[in-house]
N, C-alpha and C positions, 0 to 999 in steps of 0.2 A: 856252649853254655858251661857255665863251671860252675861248680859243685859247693860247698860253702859246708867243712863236714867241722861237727861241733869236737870232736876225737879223734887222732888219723888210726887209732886202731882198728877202727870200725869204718875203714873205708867200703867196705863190704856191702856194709846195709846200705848205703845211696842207691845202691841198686836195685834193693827193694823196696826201697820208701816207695808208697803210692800218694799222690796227694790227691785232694779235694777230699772234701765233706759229705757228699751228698745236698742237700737241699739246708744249705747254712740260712737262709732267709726264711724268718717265719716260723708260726709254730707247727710241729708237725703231731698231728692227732689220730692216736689208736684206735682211740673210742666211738668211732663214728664207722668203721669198716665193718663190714659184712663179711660172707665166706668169699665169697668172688674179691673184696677187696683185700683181705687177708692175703689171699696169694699172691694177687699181684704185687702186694707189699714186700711178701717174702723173697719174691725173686728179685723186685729191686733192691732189695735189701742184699742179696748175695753176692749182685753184681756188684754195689758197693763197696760194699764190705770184705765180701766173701778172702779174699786174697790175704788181706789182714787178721781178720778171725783165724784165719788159717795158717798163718805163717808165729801166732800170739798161743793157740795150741800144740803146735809141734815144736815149739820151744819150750812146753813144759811138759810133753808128752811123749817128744820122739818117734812117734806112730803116726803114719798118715792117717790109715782108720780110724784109729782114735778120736785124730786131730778133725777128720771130718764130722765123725757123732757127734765134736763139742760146734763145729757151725754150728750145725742143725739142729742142738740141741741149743746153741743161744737164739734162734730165729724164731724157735719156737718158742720160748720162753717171755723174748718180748712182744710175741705178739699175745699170748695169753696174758701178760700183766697188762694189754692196754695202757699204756702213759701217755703223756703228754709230754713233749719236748719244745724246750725256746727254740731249737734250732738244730740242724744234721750235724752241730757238732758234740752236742748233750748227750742227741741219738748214738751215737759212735762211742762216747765212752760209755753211757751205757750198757753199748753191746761189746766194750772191750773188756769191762768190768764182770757182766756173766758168763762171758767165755773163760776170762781167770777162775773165778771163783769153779768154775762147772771143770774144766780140768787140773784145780788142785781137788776135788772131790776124784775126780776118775783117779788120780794118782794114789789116793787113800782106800780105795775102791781096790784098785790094782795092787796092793800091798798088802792088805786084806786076802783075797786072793792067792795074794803070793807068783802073779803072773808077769814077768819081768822080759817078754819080749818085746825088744828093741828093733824096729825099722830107721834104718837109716838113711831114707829116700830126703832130698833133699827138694822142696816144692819148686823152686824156680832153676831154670836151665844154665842160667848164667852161675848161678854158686859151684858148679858143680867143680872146678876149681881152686876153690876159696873153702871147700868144707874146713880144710881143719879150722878156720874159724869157729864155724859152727861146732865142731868138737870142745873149742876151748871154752865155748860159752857155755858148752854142754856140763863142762865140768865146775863151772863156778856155783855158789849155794845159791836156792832158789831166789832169796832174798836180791842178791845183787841182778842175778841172771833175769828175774819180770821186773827190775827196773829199771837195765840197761836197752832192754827188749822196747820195754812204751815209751823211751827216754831215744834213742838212736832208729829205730824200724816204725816206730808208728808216729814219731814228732810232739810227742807229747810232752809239756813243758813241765816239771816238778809239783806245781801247783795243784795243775790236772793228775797227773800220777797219784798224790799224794793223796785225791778224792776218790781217783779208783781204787786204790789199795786199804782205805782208808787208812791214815794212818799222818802222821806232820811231815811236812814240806824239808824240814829239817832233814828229818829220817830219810828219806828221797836222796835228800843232795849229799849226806852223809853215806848211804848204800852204793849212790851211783859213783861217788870215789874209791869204796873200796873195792868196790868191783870192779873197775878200772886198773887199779896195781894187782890184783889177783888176776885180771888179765892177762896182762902185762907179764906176770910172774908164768904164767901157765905155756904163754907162746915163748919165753926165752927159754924155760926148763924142757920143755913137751917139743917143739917144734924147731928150736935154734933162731929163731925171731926175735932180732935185739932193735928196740924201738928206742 
């Protein structure tokens, strides 16, 4: 099967794209769940999701622990707003949208604080050769870095990006350029990677 990668810098991420939606057909309803349904929501929920919440917080977080409070801190969140969605893939921005939002709070939180320890564990077995990737993205500003993140690892098209961040579609396709030659810039200077 070959691979169809929209940037060859980021050959990386193919590897962690996960796809499917969850339950793309139909509407999927909060508001009708009980405590017993609640959980069992939650846990389908993590099995879906869970991988990408989690790989969308330790890209902004750097901290596994962290990065797991924010799951669980977005599973819980939608399940206490109760909504209504067209479809698993509403559902998933969604829950890609309060996991941003919930760890750019932990990051202000953390700064606040003043607690600036970094874990470097890397969530999937296969990066573990490819970190300095993960390093260079580490070091691009956040702006470019959550939109090359929903734009390359979770498949997200500008459009969609551009609802979860809120913010114009413009803006999107403008950040995911220059984050791109700041890439670029970061693995020829930092690592001797001439693309």
């Amino acid at each position: 099967m070959q691979i169809s990668l929209k940037f060859p810098l980021l050959v990386f991420f193919a590897a962690t794209t996960q796809k499917g939606e969850g339950n793309c057909a139909g509407k999927i309803d909060y508001t009708t769940l009980d405590r017993e349904g609640q959980n069992a929501k939650a846990e389908e929920l993590l099995d879906t999701y869970g991988d990408r919440l989690m790989r969308l917080a330790f890209s902004y977080l750097h901290n596994r622990e962290d990065a797991e409070e924010i799951v669980q801190d977005a599973v819980i969140a939608i399940l206490r707003a109760r909504p209504v969605f067209e479809n698993g893939k509403h559902e998933c921005a969604y829950l890609m949208a309060t996991a941003s939002n919930l760890a750019k709070n932990r990051i202000k939180q953390n700064a606040r604080h003043q607690t600036t320890e970094l874990n470097e564990e890397i969530t999937a077995e296969e990066e573990e050769d490819k970190s300095f990737m993960l390093d260079a993205c580490a070091h691009l500003p956040e702006k470019y870095r959550e939109v090359i993140h929903l734009f390359y690892c979770e498949d997200f098209s500008t459009a969609e990006i551009a609802k979860i961040l809120k913010t114009k579609e413009g803006t999107v396709r403008s950040n995911l350029n220059r984050g791109r030659e700041k890439l670029r810039t970061i693995l020829k200077e930092e690592y001797g990677c001439d693309f």
